[in-house]
C-alpha positions as a printed NumPy array, in Angstrom:
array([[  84.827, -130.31 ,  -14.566],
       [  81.706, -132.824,  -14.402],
       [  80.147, -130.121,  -17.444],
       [  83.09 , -130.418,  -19.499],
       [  81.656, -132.215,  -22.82 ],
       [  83.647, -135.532,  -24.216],
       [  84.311, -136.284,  -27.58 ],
       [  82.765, -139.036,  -29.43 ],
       [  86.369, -140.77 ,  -29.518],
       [  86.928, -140.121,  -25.374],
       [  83.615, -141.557,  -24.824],
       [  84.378, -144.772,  -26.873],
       [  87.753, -145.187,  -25.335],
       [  86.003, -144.977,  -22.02 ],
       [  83.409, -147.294,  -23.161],
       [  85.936, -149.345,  -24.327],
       [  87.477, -149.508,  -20.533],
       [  84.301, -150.113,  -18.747],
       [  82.106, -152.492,  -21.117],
       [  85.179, -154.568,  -22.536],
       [  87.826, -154.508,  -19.524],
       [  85.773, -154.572,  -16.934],
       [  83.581, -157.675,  -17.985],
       [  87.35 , -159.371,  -19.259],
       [  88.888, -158.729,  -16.054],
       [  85.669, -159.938,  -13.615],
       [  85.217, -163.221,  -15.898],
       [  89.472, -163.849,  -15.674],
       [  88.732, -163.793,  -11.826],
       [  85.43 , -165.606,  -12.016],
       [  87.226, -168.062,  -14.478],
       [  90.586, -168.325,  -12.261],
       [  88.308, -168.692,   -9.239],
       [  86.344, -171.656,  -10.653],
       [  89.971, -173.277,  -11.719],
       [  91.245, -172.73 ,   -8.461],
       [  88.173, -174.703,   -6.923],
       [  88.184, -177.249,   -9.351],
       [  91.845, -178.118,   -9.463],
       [  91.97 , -177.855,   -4.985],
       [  88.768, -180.044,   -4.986],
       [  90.573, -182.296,   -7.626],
       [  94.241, -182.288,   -4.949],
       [  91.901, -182.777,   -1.973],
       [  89.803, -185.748,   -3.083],
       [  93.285, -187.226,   -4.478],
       [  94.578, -186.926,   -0.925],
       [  91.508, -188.574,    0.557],
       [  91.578, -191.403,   -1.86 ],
       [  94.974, -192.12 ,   -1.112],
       [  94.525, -191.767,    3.086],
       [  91.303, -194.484,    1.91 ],
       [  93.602, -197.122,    0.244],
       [  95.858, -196.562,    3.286],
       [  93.513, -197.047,    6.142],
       [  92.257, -200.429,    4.254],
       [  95.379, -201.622,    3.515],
       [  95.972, -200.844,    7.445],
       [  92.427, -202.76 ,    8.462],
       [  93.534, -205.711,    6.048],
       [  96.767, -205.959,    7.601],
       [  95.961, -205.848,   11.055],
       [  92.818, -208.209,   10.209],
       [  95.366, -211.043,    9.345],
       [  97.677, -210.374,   11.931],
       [  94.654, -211.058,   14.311],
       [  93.146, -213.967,   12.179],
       [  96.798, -214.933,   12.168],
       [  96.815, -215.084,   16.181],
       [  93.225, -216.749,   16.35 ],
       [  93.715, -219.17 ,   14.379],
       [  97.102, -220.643,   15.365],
       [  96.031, -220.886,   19.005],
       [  93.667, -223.56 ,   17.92 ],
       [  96.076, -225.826,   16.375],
       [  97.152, -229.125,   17.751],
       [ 100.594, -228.886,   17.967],
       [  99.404, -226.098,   20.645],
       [  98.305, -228.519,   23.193],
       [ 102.227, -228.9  ,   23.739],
       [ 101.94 , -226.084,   26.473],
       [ 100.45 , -228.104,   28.474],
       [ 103.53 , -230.648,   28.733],
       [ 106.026, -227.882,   28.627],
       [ 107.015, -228.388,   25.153],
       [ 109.598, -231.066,   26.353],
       [ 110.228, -232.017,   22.738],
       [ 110.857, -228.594,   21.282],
       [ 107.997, -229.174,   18.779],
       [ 105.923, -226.089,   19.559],
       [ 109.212, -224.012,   19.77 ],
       [ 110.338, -224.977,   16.183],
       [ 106.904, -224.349,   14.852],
       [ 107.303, -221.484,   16.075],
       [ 110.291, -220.432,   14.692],
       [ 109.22 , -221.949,   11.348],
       [ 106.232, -219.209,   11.303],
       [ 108.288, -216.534,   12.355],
       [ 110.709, -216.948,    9.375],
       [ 108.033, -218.075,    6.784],
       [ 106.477, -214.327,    7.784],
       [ 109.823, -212.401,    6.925],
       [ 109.958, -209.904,    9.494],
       [ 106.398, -209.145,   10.115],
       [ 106.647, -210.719,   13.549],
       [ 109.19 , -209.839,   15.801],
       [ 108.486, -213.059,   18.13 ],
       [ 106.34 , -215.415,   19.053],
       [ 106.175, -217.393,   22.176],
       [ 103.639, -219.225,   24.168],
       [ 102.879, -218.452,   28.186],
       [ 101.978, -220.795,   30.79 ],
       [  99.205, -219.99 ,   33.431],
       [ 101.996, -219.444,   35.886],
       [ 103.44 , -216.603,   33.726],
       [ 106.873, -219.033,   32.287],
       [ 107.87 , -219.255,   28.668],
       [ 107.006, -222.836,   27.802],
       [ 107.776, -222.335,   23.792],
       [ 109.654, -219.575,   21.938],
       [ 110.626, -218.718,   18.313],
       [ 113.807, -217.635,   20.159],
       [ 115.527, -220.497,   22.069],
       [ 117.242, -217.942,   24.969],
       [ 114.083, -217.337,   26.002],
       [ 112.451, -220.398,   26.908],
       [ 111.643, -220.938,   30.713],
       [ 112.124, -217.034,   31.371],
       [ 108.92 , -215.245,   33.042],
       [ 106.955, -214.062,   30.418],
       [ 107.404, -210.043,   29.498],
       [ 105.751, -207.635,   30.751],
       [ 103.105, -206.188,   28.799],
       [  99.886, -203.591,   29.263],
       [  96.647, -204.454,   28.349],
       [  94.963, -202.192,   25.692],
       [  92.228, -203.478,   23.723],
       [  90.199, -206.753,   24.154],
       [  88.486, -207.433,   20.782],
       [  86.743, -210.447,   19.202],
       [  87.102, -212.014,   15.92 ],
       [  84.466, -214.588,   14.929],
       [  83.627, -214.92 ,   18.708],
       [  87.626, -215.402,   19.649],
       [  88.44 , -213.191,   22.267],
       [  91.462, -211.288,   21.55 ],
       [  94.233, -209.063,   23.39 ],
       [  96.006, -206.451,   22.384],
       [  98.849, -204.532,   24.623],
       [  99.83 , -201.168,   23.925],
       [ 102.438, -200.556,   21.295],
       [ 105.909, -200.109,   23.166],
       [ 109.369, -200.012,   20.727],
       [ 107.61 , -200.359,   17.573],
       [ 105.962, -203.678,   18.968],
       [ 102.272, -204.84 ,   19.005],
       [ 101.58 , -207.612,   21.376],
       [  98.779, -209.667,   20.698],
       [  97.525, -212.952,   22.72 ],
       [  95.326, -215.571,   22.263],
       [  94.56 , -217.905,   24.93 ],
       [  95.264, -221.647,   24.195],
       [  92.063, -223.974,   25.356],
       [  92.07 , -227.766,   25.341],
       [  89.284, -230.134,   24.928],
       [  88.12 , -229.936,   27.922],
       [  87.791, -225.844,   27.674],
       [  90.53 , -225.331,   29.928],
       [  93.056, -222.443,   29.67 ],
       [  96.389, -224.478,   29.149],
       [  98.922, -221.344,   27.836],
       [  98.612, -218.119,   26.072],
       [  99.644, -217.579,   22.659],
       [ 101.777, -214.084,   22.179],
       [ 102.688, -212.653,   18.566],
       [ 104.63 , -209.979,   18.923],
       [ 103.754, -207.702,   15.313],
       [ 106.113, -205.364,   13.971],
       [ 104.358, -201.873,   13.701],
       [ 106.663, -200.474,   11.58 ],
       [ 104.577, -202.541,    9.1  ],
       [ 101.825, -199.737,    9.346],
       [ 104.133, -197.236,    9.084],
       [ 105.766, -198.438,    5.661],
       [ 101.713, -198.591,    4.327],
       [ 101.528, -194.62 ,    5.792],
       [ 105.051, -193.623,    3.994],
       [ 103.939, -195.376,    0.993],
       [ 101.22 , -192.515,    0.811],
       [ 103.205, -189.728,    0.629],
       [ 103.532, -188.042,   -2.196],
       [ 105.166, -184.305,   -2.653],
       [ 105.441, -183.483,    0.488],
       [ 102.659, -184.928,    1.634],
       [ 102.681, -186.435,    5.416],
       [ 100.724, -188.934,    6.861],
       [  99.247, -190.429,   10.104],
       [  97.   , -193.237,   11.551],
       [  94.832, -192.285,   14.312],
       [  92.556, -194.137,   16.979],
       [  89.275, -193.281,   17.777],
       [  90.157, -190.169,   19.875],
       [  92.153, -188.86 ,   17.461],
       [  95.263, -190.223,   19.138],
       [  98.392, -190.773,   16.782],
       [  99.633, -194.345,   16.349],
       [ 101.583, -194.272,   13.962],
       [ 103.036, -191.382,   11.872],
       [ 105.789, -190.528,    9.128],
       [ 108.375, -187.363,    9.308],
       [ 107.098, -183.93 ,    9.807],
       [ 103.512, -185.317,   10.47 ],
       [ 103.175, -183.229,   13.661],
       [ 104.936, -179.923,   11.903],
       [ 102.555, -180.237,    8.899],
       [  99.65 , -180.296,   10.838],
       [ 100.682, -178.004,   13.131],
       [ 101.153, -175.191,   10.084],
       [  97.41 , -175.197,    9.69 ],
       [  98.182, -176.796,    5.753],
       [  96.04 , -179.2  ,    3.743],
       [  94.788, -181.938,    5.658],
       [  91.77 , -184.798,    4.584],
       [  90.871, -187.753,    6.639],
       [  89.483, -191.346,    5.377],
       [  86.294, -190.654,    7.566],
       [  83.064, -191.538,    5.649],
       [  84.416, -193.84 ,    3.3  ],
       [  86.116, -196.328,    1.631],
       [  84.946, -200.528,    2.991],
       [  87.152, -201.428,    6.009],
       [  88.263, -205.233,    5.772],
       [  87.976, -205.341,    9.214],
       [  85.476, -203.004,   10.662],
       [  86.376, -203.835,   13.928],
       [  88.739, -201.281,   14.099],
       [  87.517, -197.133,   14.273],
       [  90.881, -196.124,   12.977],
       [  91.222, -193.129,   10.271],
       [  94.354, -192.156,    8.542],
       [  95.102, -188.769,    8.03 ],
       [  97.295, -187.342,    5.079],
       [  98.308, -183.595,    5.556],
       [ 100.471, -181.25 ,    2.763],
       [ 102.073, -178.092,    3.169],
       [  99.323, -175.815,    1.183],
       [ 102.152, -174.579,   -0.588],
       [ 102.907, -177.717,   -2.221],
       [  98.982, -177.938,   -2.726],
       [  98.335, -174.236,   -3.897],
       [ 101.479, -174.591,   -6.581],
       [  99.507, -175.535,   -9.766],
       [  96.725, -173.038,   -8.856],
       [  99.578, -170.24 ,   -8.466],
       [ 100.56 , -171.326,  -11.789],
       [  97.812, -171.068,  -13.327],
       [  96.84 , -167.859,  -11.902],
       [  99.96 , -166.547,  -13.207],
       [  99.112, -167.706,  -16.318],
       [  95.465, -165.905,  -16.335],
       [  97.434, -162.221,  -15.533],
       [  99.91 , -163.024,  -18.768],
       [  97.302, -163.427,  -20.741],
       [  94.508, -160.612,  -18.982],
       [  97.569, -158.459,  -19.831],
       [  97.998, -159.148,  -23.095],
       [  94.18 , -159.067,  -24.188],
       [  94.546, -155.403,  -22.625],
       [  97.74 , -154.397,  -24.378],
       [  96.346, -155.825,  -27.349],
       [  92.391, -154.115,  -27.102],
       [  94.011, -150.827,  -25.97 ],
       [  95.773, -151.004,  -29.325],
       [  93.124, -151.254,  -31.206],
       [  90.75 , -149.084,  -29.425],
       [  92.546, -145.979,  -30.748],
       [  92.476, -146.738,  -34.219],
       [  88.78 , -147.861,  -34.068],
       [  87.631, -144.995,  -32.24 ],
       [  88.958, -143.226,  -34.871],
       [  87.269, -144.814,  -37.965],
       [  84.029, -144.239,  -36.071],
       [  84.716, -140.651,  -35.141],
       [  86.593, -139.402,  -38.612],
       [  83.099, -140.189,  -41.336],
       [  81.042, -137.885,  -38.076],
       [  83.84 , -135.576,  -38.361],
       [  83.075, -135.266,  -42.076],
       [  79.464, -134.967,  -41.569],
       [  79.357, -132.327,  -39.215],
       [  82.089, -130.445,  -41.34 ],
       [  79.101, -130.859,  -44.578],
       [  76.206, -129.995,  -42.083],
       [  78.492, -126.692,  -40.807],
       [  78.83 , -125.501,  -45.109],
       [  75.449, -126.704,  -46.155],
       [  73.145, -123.579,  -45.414],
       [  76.328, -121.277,  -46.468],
       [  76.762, -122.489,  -50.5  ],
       [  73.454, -123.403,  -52.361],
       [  75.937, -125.698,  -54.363],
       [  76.712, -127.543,  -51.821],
       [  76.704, -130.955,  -52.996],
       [  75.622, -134.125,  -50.96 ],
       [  77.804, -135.881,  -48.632],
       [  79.885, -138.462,  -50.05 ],
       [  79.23 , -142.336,  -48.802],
       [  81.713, -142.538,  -46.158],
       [  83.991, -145.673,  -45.035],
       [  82.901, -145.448,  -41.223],
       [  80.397, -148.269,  -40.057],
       [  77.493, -148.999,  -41.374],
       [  75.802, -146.834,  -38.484],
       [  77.413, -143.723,  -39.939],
       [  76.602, -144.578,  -43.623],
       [  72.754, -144.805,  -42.554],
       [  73.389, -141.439,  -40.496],
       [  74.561, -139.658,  -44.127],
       [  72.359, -141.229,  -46.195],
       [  69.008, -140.267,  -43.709],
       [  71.048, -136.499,  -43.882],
       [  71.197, -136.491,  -47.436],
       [  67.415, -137.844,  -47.65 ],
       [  66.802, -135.009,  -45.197],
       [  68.22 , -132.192,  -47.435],
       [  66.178, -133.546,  -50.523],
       [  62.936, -133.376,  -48.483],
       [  64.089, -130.135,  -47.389],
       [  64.115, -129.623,  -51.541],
       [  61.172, -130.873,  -51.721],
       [  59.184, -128.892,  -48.93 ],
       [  60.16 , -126.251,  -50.502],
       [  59.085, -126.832,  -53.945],
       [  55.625, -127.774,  -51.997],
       [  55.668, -124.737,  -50.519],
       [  56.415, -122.831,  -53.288],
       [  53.293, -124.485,  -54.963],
       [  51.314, -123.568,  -52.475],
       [  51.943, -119.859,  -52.186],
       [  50.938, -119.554,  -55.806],
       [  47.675, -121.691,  -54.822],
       [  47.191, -119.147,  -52.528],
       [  47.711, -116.116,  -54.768],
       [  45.159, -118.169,  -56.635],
       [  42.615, -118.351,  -53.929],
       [  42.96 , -114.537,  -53.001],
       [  42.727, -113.872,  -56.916],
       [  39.478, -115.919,  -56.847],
       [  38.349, -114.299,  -54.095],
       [  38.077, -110.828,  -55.216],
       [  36.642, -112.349,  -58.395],
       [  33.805, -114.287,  -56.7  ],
       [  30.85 , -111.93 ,  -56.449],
       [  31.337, -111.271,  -60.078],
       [  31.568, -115.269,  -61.245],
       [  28.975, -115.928,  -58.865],
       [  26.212, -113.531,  -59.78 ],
       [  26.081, -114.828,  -63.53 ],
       [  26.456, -118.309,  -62.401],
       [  23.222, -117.474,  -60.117],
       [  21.37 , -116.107,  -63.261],
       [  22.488, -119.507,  -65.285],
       [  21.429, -122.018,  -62.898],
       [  17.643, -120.328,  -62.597],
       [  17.453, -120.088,  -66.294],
       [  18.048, -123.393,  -66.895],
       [  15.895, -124.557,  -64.042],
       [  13.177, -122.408,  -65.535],
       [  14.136, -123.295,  -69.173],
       [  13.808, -126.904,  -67.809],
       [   9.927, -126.509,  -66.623],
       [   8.798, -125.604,  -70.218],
       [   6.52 , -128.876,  -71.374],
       [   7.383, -128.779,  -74.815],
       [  11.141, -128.46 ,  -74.027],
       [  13.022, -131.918,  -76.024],
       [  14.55 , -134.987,  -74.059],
       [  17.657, -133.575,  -75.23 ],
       [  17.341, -130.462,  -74.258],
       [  16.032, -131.276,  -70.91 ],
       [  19.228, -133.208,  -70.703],
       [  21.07 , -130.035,  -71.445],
       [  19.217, -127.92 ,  -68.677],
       [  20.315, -130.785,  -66.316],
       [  24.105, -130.385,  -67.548],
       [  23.767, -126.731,  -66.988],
       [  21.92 , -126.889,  -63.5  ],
       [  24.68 , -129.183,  -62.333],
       [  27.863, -127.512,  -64.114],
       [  26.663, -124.271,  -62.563],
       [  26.438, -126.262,  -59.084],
       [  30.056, -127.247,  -59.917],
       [  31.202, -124.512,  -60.969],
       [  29.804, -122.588,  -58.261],
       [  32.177, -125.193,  -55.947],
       [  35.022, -124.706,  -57.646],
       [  34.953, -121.25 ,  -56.967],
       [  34.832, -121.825,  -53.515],
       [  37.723, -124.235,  -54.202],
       [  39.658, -122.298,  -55.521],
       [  38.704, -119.142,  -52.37 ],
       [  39.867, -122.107,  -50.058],
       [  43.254, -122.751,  -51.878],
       [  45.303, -120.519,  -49.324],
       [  43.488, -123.259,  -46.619],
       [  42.396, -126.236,  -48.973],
       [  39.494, -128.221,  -47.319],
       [  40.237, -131.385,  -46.   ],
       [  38.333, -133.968,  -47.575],
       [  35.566, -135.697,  -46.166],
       [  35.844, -139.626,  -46.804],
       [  32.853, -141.841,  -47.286],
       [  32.298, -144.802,  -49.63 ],
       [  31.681, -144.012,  -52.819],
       [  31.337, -146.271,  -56.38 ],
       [  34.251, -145.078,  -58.534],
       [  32.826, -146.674,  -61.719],
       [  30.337, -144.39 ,  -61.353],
       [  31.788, -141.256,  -60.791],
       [  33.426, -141.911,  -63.797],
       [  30.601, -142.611,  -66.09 ],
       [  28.994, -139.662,  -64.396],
       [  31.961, -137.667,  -65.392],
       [  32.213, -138.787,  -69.08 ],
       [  28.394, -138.475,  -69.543],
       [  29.011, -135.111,  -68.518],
       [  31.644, -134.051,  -70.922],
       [  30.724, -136.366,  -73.87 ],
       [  28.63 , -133.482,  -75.617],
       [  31.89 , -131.102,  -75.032],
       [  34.102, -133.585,  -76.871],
       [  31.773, -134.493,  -79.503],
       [  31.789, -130.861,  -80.607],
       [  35.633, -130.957,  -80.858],
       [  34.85 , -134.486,  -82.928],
       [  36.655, -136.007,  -80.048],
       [  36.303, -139.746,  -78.953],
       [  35.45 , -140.228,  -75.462],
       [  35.285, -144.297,  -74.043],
       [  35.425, -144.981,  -70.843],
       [  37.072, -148.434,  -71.04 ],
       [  34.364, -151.302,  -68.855],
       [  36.532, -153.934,  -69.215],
       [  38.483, -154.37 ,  -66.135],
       [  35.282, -153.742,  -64.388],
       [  32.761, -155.705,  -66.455],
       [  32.144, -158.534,  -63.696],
       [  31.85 , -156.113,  -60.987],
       [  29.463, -153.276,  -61.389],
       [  30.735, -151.168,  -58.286],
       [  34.026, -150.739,  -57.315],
       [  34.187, -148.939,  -53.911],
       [  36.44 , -146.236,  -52.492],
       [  36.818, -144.076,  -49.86 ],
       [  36.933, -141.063,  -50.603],
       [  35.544, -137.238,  -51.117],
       [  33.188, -137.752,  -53.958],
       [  33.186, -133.983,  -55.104],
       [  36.716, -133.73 ,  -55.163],
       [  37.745, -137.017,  -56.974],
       [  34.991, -136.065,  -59.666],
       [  36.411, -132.423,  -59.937],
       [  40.009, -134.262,  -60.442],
       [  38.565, -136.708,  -63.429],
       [  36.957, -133.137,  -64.956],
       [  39.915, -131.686,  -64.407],
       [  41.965, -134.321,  -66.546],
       [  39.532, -134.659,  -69.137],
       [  38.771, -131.16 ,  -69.911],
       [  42.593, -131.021,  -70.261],
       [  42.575, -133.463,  -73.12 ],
       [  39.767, -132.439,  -74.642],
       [  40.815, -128.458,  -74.898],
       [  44.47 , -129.925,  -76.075],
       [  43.666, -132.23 ,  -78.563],
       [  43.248, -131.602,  -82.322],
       [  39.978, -132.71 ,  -83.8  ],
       [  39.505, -136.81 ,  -84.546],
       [  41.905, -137.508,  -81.922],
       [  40.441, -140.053,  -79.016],
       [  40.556, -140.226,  -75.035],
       [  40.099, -143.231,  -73.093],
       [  39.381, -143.647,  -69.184],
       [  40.129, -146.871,  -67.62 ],
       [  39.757, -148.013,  -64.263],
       [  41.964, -150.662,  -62.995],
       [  41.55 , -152.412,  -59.921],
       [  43.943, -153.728,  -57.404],
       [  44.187, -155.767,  -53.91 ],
       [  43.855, -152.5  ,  -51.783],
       [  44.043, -149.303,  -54.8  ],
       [  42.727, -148.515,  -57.702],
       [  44.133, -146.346,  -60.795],
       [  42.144, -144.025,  -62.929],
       [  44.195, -143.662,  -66.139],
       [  43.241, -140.892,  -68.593],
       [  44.935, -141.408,  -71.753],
       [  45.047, -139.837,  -75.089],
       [  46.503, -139.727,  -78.392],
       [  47.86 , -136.4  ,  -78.681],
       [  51.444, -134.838,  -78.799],
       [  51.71 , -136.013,  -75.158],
       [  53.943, -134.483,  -72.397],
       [  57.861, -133.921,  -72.889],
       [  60.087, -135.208,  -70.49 ],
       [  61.519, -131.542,  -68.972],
       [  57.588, -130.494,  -68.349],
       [  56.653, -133.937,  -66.267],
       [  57.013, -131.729,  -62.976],
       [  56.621, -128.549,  -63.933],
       [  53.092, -129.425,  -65.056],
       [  51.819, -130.027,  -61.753],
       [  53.233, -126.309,  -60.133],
       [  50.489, -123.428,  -60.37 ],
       [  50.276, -121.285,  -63.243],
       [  51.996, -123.26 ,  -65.62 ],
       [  50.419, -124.412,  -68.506],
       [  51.414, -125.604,  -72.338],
       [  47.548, -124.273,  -73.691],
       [  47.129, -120.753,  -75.143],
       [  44.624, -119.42 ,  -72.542],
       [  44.736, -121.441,  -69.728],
       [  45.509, -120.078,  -66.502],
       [  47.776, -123.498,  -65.097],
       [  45.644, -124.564,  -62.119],
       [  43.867, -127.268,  -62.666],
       [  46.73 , -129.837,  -62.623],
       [  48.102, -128.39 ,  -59.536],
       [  44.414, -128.373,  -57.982],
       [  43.862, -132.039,  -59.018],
       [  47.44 , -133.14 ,  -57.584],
       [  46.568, -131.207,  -54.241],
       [  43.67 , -133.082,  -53.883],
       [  45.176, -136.394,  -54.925],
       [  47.493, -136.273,  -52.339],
       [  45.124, -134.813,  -49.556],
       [  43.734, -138.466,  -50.081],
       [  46.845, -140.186,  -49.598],
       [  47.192, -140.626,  -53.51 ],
       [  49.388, -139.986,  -56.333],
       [  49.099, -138.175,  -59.887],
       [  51.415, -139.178,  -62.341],
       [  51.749, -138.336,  -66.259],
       [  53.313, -141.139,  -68.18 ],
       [  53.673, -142.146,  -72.239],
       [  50.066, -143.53 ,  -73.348],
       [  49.856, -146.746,  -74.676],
       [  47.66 , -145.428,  -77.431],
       [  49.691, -144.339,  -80.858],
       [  49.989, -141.021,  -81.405],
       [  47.93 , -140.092,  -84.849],
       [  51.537, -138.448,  -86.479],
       [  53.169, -141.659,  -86.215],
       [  55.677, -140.504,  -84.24 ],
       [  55.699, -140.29 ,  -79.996],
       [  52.888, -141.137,  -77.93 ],
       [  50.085, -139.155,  -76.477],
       [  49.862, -138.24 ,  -72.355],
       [  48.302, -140.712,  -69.902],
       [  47.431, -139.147,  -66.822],
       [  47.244, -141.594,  -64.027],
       [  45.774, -141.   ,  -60.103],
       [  45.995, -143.861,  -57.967],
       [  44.085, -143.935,  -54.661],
       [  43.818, -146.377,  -51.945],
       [  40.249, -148.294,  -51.388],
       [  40.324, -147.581,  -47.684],
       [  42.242, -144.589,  -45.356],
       [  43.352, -144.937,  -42.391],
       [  42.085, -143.073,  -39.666]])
């Protein structure tokens, strides 16, 4: 089972799965998860700001209840204590405060030091003994001690002792504050569900709304004031709490995560889809191709591929194949040029000894011819041409031995402009015999006098003899051939034109292949000899329409062209 081989279209489904599901599904979580954090952090610090605006509103409160209590205990009309309040006045004082206040006091009444009711906001209980009441915290505000009993009934005691002029105690001033006060400030807090409580310093409830002790108990969502918010009066530790079932909490974030699997769904509904007809507009043009690549080798008509509609992937895939078959074409025509260069060089070969031997006999006559003292300039000249043709000659014959394993070249620097003048010197004499005009055209070189290449000296000059002893053999009598060298930023081109019939169109290629030839005589090599070598140095030989007019008026004549580059690369 794990050898089984997968289709192209399995492969891209199940690519499909794991590099576009996959990553869609981990970033929906990764993205949900984020949300969730955000949007809890955003319920949470909610909560706390609302448990701080309750604990101030609690220390503000409870700081004027005791400012309240301080500051009426210094008041004139409080020295009535110490007379018993005969006249009523502190009572009705009193009273007056109580009812300005509207509830937030449930009494207030002023104590003798012998524990009686001297002065009452309620009249029944003047001259009683004063209630009974446990201590609970002993505070100061603005250096005014302070007492508060513990909270019994919903009640908060708080005294302030009365002190005359004379810093005696006369009476003790009682305000009895309404703690459901603190509780209306906690239920004002809650908000869906949300339960609330204020706590003392150990954590103690004093105060609480409905289901405060069930909330918390449920382990749910619960922030404290602690840490911040700017108490009015500091001198009071106490934090509200606000708690919420996490249900209540966690109900957006459900939503919303309900909301990411719709939509995660879907994308994958959706995807899936599409997957199936994608898959197959990748997998039908490869289809296609393999179907071409199974029939190619079996019908030598076989045609190319057609451009397919797949991506553009596939189209370079076809159009590299169909490059790949004309190379194929190609190689082969090579190859088929070079097995008649090698029937060339086996034909040379058993023809050596006997080109050889007269060659031999040439080269020492014309060195010996060349010693005579009353031989002519010219004719010393001419046993120089023959010493050095024979010497070429001689080469070439090797050349040609070597076809079936052509000799690499070997690149050094030589000065083109003048292996061409060498060349044409060489010939001149030949063409002038055929009354043939031979220039070798200076001016795109006249303001440089060397023009460097790399390249295998021998060889390029054999090419150049090669294309000129071509024209000159071909070409009728007052006809001309020109050689030009023209320079560029990192080639040059030798062009060798002429003003004969020129080449037709059907022969351009056929030309170049071994053993062809359009001359009564010759034997078709040369081109193909001259193009092998050419391309050996990374170089092309071309035939194109000459410039020059053709002397019937009608066509143009040939212009062979090699181009070479100035440097190779090793």
């Amino acid at each position: 089972m794990l050898n089984r081989p997968f289709s192209v279209r399995q492969v891209l489904l199940a690519g499909f799965f794991f590099t576009a599901l996959l990553p869609m599904l981990i970033m929906t979580l990764l993205a949900f998860y984020q949300a969730r954090t955000v949007l809890h952090d955003q319920i949470v610090s909610g909560m706390q700001t609302r448990a701080i605006a309750a604990r101030s509103e609690v220390d503000r409160m409870m700081f004027e209840r005791l400012q309240n209590v301080a500051s009426w205990s210094r008041l004139d009309v409080m020295y009535e204590a110490q007379i018993g309040d005969v006249d009523k006045r502190l009572s009705h004082f009193l009273a007056d405060l109580k009812q300005s206040y509207r509830g937030v006091y449930h009494e207030l009444y002023v104590v003798s030091p012998d524990g009686r009711v001297v002065a009452s906001s309620e009249p029944a209980q003047i001259g009683q003994p004063a209630p009974v009441v446990q201590p609970w915290l002993n505070i100061k505000l603005e250096q005014h001690p302070l007492l508060l009993a513990e909270i019994t009934q919903q009640l908060l005691p708080i005294a302030s002792d009365i002190i005359d002029m004379d810093g005696n105690k006369i009476g003790t001033l009682w305000a009895v504050f309404d703690w459901d006060e603190i509780e209306a400030i906690l239920k004002n807090t809650q908000s869906q569900g949300s339960t609330a409580a204020l706590l003392d310093e150990q954590g103690k409830p004093l105060a609480q709304t409905a289901e405060w002790q069930q909330t918390v108990a449920g382990h749910d969502v619960s922030v404290s004031s602690s840490g911040n918010g700017q108490a009015v009066a500091p001198i009071f530790k106490w934090q509200v709490e606000i708690s919420q079932y996490r249900s209540v909490v966690m109900a957006p974030v459900h939503r919303m995560g309900y909301m990411f699997v719709f939509l995660l769904v879907v994308t994958a509904f959706l995807a899936t889809a599409l997957a199936a007809p994608l898959s197959r507009f990748i997998t039908m043009p490869l289809a296609r191709l393999t179907s071409y690549a199974n029939r190619f080798m079996r019908s030598s008509t076989q045609r190319a591929p057609p451009a397919p509609d797949g991506p553009v992937e596939v189209r370079g895939m076809t159009n590299a194949f169909a490059k790949m078959i004309d190379d194929l074409n190609l190689s082969k025509e090579n190859l088929t040029r070079a097995a008649k260069l090698a029937v060339a060089g086996e034909m040379a070969a058993a023809m050596s000894h006997e080109i050889r031997t007269p060659l031999g006999i040439l080269r020492s006559s014309a060195q010996v011819l060349a010693r005579e003292k009353s031989l002519s300039a010219e004719g010393r000249e001419v046993a120089s041409f023959i010493t050095s043709e024979t010497e070429r000659l001689n080469k070439l014959v090797s050349t040609l031995v070597d076809s079936a394993r052509p000799r690499q070249p070997e690149f050094s620097m030589h000065d083109v402009v003048g292996l061409l003048e060498n060349a044409v010197a060489m010939l001149r004499m030949q063409a002038n015999k055929k009354d043939i005009n031979l220039d070798l055209d200076v001016q795109a070189f006249q303001d440089a006098s060397r023009v460097l290449v790399e390249c295998d000296g021998e060889q390029i000059t054999q090419v150049i003899l090669n294309l000129l002893l071509n024209a000159i053999q071909i070409l009728d009598a007052g006809s001309s051939v020109v050689v030009t060298l023209m320079e560029h930023e990192d080639s040059v081109t030798i062009s060798v034109a002429d003003n004969g019939k020129g080449v037709d169109e059907s022969f351009k290629e056929q030309i170049f292949d071994p053993f062809f030839t359009q001359r009564q005589g010759g034997i078709g090599l040369g081109l193909a000899v001259s193009r092998q070598i050419v391309v050996a140095h990374f170089g092309s030989l071309t035939v194109e329409a000459s410039a020059l007019p053709c002397r019937s008026g009608a066509g143009h004549g040939a212009d062979f062209r090699v181009r070479l580059p100035k440097q190779q690369l090793h």
